[in-house]
TORLOMI-783224 format. One record per residue: residue number from 1; residue in three letters; y, x, z of N, C-alpha, C in turn. Coordinates in Angstrom, 3 decimals. Last residue first. Layout:
REM TORLOMI-783224
+-----+-----+----------+----------+----------+----------+----------+----------+----------+----------+----------+
:   k :   r :      n_y :      n_x :      n_z :     ca_y :     ca_x :     ca_z :      c_y :      c_x :      c_z :
+-----+-----+----------+----------+----------+----------+----------+----------+----------+----------+----------+
: NUM : ala :        Y :        X :        Z :        Y :        X :        Z :        Y :        X :        Z :
...
+-----+-----+----------+----------+----------+----------+----------+----------+----------+----------+----------+
***
This chain:
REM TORLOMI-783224
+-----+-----+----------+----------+----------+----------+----------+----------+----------+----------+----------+
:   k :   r :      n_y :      n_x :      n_z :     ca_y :     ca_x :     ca_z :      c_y :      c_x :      c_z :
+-----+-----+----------+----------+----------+----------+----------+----------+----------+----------+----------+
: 112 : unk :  -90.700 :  110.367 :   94.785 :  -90.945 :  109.527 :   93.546 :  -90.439 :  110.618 :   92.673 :
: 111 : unk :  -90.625 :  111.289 :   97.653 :  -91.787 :  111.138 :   97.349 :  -91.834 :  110.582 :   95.741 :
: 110 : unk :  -87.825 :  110.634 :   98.068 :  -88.343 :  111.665 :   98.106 :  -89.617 :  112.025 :   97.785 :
: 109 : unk :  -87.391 :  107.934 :   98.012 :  -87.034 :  108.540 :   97.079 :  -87.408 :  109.853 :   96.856 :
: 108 : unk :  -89.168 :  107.070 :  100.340 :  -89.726 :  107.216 :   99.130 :  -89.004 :  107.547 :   97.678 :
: 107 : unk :  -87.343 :  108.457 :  102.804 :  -88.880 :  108.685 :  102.206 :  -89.368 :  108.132 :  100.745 :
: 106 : unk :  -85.178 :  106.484 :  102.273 :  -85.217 :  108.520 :  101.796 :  -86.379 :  108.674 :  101.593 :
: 105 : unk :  -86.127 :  104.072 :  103.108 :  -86.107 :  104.147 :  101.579 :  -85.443 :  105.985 :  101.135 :
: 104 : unk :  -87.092 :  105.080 :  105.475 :  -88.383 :  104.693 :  104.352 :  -87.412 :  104.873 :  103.341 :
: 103 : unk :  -84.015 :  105.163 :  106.482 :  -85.686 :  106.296 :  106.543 :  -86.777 :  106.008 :  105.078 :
: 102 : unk :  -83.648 :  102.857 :  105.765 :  -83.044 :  103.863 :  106.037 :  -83.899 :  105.161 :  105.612 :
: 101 : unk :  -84.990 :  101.197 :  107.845 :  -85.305 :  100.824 :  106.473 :  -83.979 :  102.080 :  105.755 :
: 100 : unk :  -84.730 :  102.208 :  110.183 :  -86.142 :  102.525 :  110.033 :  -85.896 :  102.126 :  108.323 :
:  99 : unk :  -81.902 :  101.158 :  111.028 :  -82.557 :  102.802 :  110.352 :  -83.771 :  102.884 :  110.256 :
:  98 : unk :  -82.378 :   98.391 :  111.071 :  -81.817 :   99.007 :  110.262 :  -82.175 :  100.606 :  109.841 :
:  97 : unk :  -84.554 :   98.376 :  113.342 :  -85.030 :   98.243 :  111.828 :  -84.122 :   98.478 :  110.780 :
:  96 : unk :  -82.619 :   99.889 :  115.574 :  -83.449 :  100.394 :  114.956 :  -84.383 :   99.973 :  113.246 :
:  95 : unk :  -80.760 :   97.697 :  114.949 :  -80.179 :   98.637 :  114.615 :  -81.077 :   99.364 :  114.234 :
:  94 : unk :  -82.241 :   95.235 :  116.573 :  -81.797 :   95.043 :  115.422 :  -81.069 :   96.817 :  114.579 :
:  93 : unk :  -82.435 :   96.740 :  118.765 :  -83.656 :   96.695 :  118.135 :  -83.349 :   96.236 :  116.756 :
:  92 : unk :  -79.571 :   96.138 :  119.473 :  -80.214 :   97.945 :  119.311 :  -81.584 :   97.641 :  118.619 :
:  91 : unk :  -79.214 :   93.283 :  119.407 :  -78.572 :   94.251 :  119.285 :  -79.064 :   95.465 :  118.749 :
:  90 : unk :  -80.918 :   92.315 :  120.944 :  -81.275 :   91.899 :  119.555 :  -80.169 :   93.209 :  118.682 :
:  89 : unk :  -80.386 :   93.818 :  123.687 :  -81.566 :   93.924 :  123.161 :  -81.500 :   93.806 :  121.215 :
:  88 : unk :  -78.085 :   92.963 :  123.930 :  -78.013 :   94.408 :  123.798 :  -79.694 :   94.228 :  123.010 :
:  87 : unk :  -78.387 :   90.436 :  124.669 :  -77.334 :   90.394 :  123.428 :  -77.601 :   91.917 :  123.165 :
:  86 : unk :  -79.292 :   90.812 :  127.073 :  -80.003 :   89.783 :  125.909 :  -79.539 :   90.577 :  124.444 :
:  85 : unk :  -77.874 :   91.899 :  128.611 :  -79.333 :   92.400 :  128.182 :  -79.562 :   91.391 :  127.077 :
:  84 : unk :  -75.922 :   90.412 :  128.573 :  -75.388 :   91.733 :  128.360 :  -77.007 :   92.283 :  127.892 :
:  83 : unk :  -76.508 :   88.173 :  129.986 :  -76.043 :   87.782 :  129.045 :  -76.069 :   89.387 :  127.748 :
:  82 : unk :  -77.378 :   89.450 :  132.446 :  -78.291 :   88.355 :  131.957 :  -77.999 :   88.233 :  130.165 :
:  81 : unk :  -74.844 :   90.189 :  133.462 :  -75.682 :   91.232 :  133.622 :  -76.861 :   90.901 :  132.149 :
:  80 : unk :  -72.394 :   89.435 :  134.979 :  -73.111 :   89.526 :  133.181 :  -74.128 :   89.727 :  133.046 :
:  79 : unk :  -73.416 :   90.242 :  137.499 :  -72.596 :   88.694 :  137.213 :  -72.998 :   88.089 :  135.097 :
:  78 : unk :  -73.712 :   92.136 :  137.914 :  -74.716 :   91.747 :  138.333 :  -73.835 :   90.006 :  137.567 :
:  77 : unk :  -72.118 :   94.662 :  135.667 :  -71.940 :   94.376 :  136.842 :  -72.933 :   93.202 :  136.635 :
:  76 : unk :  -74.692 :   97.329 :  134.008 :  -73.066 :   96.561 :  133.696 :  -73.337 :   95.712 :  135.024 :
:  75 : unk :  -76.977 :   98.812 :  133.646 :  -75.396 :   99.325 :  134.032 :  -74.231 :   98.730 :  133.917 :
:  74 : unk :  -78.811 :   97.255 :  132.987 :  -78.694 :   97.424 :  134.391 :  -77.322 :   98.018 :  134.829 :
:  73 : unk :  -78.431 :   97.152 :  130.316 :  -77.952 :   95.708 :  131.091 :  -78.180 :   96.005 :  132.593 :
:  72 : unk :  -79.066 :   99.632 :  129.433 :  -77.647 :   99.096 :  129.048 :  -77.584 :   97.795 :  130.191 :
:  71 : unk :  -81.437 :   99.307 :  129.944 :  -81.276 :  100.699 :  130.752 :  -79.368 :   99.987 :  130.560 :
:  70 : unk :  -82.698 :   97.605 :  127.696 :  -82.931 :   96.911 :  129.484 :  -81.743 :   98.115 :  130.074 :
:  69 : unk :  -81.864 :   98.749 :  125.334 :  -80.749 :   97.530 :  126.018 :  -81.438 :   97.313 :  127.505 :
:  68 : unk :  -83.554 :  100.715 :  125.626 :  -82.597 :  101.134 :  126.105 :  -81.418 :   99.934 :  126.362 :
:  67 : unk :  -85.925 :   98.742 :  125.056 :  -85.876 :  100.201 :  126.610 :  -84.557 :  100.525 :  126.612 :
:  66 : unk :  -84.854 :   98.329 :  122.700 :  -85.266 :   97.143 :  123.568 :  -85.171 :   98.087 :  124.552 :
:  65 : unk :  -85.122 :  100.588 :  120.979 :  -83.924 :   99.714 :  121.009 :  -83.963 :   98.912 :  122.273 :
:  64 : unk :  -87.762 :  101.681 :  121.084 :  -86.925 :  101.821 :  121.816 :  -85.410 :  101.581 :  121.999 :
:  63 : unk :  -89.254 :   99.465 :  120.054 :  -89.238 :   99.378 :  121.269 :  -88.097 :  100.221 :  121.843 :
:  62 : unk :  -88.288 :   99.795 :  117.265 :  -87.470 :   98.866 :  117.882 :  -88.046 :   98.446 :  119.417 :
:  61 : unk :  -89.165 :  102.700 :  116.595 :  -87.588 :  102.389 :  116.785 :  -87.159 :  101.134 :  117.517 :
:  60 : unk :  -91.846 :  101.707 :  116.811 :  -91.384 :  102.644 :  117.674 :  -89.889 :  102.697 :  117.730 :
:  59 : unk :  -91.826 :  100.054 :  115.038 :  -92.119 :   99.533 :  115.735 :  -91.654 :  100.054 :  117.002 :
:  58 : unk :  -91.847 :  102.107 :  112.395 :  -90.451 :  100.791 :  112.879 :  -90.718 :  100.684 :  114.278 :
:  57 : unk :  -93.438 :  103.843 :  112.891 :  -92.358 :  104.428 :  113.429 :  -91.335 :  103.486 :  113.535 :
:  56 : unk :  -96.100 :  102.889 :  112.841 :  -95.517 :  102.864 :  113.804 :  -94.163 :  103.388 :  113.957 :
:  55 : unk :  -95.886 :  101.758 :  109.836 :  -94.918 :  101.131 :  110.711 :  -95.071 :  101.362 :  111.818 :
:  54 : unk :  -94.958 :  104.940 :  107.449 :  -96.152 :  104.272 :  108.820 :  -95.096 :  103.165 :  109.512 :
:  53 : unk :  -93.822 :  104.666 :  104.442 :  -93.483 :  105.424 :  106.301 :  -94.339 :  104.510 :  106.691 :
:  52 : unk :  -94.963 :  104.220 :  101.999 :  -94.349 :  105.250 :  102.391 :  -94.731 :  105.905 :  103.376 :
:  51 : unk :  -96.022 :  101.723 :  102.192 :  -96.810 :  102.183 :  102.282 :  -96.559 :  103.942 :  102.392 :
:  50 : unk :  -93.233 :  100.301 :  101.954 :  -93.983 :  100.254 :  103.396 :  -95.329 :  101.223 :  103.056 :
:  49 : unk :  -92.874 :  100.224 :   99.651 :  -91.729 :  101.104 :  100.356 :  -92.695 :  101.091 :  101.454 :
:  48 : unk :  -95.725 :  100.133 :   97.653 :  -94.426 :   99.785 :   98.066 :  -94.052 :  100.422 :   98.761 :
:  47 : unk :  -97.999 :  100.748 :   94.838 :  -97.415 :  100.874 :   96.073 :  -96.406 :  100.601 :   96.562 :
:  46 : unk :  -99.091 :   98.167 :   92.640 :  -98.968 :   99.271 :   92.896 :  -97.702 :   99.492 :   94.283 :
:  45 : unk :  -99.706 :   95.548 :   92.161 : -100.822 :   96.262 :   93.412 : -100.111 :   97.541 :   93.184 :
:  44 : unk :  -97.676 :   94.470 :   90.335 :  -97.930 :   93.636 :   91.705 :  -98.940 :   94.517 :   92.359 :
:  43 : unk :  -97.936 :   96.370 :   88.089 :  -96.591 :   96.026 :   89.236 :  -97.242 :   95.559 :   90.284 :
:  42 : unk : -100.448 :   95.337 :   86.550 : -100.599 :   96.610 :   87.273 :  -99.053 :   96.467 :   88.202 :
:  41 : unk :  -99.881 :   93.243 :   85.652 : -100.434 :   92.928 :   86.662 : -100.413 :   94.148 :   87.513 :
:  40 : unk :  -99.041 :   94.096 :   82.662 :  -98.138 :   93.766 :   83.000 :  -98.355 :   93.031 :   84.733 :
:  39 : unk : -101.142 :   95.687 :   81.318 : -100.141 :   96.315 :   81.959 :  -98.850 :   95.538 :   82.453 :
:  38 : unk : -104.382 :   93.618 :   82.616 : -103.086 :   93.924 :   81.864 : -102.125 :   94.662 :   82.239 :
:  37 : unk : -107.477 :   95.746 :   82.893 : -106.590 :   94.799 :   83.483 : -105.290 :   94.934 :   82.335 :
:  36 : unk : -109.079 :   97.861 :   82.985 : -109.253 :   96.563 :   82.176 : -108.481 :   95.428 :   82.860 :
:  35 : unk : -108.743 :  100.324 :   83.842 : -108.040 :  100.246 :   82.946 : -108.310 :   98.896 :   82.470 :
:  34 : unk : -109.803 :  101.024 :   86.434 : -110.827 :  101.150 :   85.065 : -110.184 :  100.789 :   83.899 :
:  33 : unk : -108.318 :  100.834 :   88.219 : -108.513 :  101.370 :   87.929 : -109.446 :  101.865 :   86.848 :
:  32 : unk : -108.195 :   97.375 :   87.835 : -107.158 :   98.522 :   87.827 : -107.447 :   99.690 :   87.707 :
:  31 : unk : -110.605 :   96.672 :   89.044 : -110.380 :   96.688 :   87.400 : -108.986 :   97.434 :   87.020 :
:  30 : unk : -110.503 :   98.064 :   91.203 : -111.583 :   98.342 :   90.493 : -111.092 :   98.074 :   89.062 :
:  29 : unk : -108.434 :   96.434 :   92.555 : -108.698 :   97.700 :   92.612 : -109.515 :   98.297 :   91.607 :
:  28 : unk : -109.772 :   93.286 :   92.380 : -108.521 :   93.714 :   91.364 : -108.446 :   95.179 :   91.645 :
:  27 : unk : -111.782 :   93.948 :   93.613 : -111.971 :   93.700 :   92.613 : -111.138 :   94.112 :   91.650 :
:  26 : unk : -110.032 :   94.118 :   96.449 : -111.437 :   95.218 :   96.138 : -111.547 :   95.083 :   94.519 :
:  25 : unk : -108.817 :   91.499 :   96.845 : -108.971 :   92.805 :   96.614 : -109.194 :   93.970 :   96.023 :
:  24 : unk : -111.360 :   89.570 :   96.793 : -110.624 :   89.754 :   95.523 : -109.933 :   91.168 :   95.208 :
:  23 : unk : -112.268 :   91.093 :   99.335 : -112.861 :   91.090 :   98.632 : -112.854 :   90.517 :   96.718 :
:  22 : unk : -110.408 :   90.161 :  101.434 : -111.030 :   91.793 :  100.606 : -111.340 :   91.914 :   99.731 :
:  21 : unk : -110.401 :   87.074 :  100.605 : -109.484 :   88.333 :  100.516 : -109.476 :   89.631 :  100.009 :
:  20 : unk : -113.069 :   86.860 :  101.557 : -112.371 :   86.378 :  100.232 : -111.014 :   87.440 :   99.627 :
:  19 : unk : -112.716 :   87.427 :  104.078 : -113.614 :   88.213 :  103.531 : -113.112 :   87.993 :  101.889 :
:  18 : unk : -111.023 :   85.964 :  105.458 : -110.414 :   87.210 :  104.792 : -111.415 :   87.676 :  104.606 :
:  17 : unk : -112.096 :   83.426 :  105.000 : -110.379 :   83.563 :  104.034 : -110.440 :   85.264 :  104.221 :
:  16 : unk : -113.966 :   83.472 :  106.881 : -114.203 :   83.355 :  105.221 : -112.761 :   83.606 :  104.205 :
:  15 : unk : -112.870 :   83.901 :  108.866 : -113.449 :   84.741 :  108.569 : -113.542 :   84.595 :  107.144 :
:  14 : unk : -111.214 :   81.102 :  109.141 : -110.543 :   82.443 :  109.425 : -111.238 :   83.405 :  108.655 :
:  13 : unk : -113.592 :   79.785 :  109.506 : -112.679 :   79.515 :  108.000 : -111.560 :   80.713 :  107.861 :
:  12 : unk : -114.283 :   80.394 :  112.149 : -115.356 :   80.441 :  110.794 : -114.757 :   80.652 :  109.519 :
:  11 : unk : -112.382 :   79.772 :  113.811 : -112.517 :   80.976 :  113.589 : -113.866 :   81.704 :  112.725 :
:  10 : unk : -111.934 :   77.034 :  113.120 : -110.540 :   77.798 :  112.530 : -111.462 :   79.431 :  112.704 :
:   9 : unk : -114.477 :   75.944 :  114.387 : -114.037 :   75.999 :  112.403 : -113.107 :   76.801 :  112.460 :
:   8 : unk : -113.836 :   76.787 :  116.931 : -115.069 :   77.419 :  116.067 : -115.100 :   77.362 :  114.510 :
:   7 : unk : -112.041 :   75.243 :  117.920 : -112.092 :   76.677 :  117.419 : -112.727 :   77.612 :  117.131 :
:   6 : unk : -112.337 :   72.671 :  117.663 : -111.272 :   72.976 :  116.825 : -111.209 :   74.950 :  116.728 :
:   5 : unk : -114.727 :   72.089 :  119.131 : -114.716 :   71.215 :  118.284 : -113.444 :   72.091 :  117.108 :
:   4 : unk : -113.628 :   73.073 :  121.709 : -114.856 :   74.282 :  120.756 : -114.647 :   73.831 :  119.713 :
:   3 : unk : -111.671 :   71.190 :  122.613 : -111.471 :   72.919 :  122.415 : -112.319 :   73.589 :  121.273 :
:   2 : unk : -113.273 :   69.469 :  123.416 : -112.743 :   69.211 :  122.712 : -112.357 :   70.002 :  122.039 :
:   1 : unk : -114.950 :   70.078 :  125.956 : -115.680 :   69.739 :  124.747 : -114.752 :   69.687 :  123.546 :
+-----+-----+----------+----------+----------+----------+----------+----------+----------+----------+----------+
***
C-alpha cells in the first residue's frame, strides 16, 4: 500500500513536467522563428556540438572501451586480474569520450 501512495504522484508530476516542457519548447521555437523574440535569447536555442554527431557514436566508443578493458583484464595473470579490469575499463572508456569529443568538435568545424 505504501509504494502506490509515492508512485503514482512522481509518475503524474513526471508527466506534467515534461509536457510543460515540450511544450514551452515548442513555443520558444515558434517565436524564434517568427522573428518575435530578442536577438539576444536567440544563443540559448540555437544548435550545439551534440546536435552535430549522434550520441550513438559516444556511446558506441565507450562500450567499446569497456569490451576491450574486459579482453585487457583476461590477459593479465589471475592474481591482478580484478584490479587491472577495473582500472582498464575507466581507462579506455574514459579515452573513447575523449575521441568522441574530438570527432564532434571536427564535425562541427566542418559543418560551420
Amino acid at each position: 500500500m505504501g509504494s502506490e501512495v509515492i508512485i503514482v504522484p512522481a509518475i503524474f508530476f513526471s508527466f506534467v513536467a515534461m509536457v510543460k516542457i515540450l511544450s514551452d519548447n515548442r513555443t520558444r521555437q515558434m517565436l524564434i522563428k517568427q522573428g518575435q523574440i530578442d536577438e539576444n535569447v536567440k544563443y540559448l536555442y540555437q544548435s550545439n556540438l551534440a546536435d552535430h554527431v549522434p550520441s550513438s557514436i559516444k556511446w558506441g566508443l565507450v562500450l567499446i572501451g569497456i569490451g576491450l578493458a574486459f579482453i585487457v583484464g583476461q590477459a593479465v595473470p589471475h592474481d591482478i586480474q580484478g584490479e587491472i579490469t577495473v582500472g582498464s575499463i575507466f581507462l579506455l572508456s574514459g579515452l573513447g569520450l575523449v575521441f568522441y569529443y574530438f570527432l564532434a568538435r571536427h564535425w562541427a568545424r566542418k559543418e560551420s
